[in-house]
C-alpha positions in Angstrom: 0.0 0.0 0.0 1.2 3.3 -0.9 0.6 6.5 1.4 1.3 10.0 -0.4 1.7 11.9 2.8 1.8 16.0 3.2 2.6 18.3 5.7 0.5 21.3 4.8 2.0 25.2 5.4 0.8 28.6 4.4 3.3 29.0 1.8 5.1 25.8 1.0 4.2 22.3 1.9 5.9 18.3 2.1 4.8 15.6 0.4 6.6 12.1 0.7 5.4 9.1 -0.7 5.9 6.1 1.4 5.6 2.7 0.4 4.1 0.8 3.3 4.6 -3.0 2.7 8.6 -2.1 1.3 9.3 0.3 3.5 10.2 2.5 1.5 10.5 6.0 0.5 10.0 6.3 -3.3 9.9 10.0 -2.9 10.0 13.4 -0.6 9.7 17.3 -2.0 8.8 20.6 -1.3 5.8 22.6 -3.1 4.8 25.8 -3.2 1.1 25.8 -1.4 -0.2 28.3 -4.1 1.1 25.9 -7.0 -1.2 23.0 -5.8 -4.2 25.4 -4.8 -3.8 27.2 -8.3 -3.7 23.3 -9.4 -7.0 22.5 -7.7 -8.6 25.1 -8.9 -7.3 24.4 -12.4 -8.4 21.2 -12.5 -12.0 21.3 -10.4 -12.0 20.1 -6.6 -12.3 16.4 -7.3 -9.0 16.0 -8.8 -5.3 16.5 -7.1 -2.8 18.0 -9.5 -0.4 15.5 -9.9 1.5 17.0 -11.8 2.5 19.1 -9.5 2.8 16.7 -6.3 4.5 13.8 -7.8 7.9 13.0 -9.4 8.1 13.4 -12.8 7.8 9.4 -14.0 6.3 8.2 -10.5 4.4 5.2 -11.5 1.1 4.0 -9.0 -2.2 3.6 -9.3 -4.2 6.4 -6.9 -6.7 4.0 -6.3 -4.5 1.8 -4.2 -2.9 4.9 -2.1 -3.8 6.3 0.8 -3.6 9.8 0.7 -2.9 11.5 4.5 -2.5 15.2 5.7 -1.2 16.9 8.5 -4.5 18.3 10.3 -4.0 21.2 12.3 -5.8 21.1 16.1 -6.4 23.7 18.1 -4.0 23.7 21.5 -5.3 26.9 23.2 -3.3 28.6 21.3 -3.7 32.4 19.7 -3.7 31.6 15.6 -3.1 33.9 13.1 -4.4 34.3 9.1 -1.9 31.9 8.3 -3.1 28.4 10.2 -6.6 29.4 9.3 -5.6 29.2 5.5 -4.0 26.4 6.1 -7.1 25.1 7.6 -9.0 26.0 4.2 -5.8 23.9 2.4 -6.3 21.1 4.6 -10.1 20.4 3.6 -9.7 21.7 -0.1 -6.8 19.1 -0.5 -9.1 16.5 1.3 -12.1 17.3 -0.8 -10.0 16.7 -3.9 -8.4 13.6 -2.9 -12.1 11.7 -2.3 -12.4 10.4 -5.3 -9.0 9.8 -6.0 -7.5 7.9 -3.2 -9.0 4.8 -1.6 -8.8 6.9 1.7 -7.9 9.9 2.9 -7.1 10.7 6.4 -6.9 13.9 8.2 -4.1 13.4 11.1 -3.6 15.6 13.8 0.2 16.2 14.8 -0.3 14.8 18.2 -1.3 11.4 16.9 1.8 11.2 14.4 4.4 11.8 16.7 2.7 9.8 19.9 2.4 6.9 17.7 5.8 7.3 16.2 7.7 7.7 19.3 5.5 6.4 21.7 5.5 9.9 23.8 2.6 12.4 24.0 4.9 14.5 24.2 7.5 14.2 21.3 8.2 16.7 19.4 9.5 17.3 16.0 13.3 16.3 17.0 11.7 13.5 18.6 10.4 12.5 15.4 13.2 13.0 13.2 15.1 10.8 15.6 13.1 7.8 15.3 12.4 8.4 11.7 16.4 8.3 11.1 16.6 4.8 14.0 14.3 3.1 11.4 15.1 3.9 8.2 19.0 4.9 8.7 20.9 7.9 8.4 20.3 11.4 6.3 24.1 10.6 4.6 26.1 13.2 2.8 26.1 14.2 -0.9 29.2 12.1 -1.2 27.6 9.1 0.3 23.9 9.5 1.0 21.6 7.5 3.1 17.9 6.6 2.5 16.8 10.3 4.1 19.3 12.4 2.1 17.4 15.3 1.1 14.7 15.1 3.3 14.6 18.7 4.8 12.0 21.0 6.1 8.1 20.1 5.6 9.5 17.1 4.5 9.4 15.4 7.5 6.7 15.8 8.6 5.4 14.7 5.4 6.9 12.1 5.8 6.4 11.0 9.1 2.1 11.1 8.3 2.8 8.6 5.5 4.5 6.2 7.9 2.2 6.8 10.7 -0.9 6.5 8.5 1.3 3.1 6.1 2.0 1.5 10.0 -1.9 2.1 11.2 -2.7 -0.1 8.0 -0.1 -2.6 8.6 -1.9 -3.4 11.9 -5.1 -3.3 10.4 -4.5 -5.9 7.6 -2.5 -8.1 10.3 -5.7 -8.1 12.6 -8.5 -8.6 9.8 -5.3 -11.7 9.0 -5.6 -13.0 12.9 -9.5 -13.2 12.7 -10.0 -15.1 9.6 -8.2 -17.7 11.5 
């Protein structure tokens, strides 16, 4: 199962796509916010502009992804114009992916990094930690490592994917267990 994952932001945003039953990362990038939006609205609200999410050549079916977003939650904080057009990102990018994806999930940040890390209160270190314990180190341009390049929103992006790819790795293990 594939999971396009994307850590939405006011002005750019991550997307990685993580390859759940490989373990895998087949891709990770940074978007401009107004280039998909502009997208969406380009194409109508049912479809995700592709073009400008994916690697040029990326080869998958949409049908058997999962698509998951970064939901934003509300911790008592004061929020500004920013978060609340995020907000509007969040469901415009959900809304398109319905009928594209064989699921989309809306994650809050909380559940990502508890679930990661196994700490209510992890933060994003936390979670780049155990993201570089499991799949290895970030490298160097001489010699890179499976996260070489991931940087900024990618993380996060990143981190959705794999919470959202392990959540359905448990799933498909249980529905396994009770058949028997």
């Amino acid at each position: 199962m594939l999971v396009l994952g994307i850590d939405p932001g006011p002005k750019s945003m991550g997307v990685a796509l993580w390859d759940a039953k490989a373990e895998k990362i087949l891709f990770t990038k940074e978007v401009s916010s107004d280039d998909v939006m502009r997208g969406i609205r380009d194409v109508g609200m049912e479809h995700i502009p592709y073009n400008i999410l994916l690697h040029e050549g990326t080869q998958y079916h949409d049908h058997d992804c999962f698509l998951a977003i970064e939901r934003i939650r509300g911790y008592g904080m004061v929020s500004g114009n920013e978060t609340f057009d995020t907000c509007e990102f969040i469901g415009a990018m959900a809304e398109a992916g319905r009928d594209s994806f064989k699921k989309v999930f809306k994650v809050p940040r909380k559940t990502v990094t508890s679930q990661l890390t196994g700490s209510p209160k992890a933060g994003d270190k936390d979670v780049r930690a155990y993201l570089i314990d499991r799949l290895g180190e970030v490298g160097t341009k001489k010699n890179p490592g499976p996260l070489y390049g991931v940087v900024n929103h990618m993380w996060p992006a990143l981190a959705v994917a794999i919470c959202v790819g392990d959540a359905w790795k448990l799933t498909e293990r249980n529905k396994k267990k009770q058949k028997k």
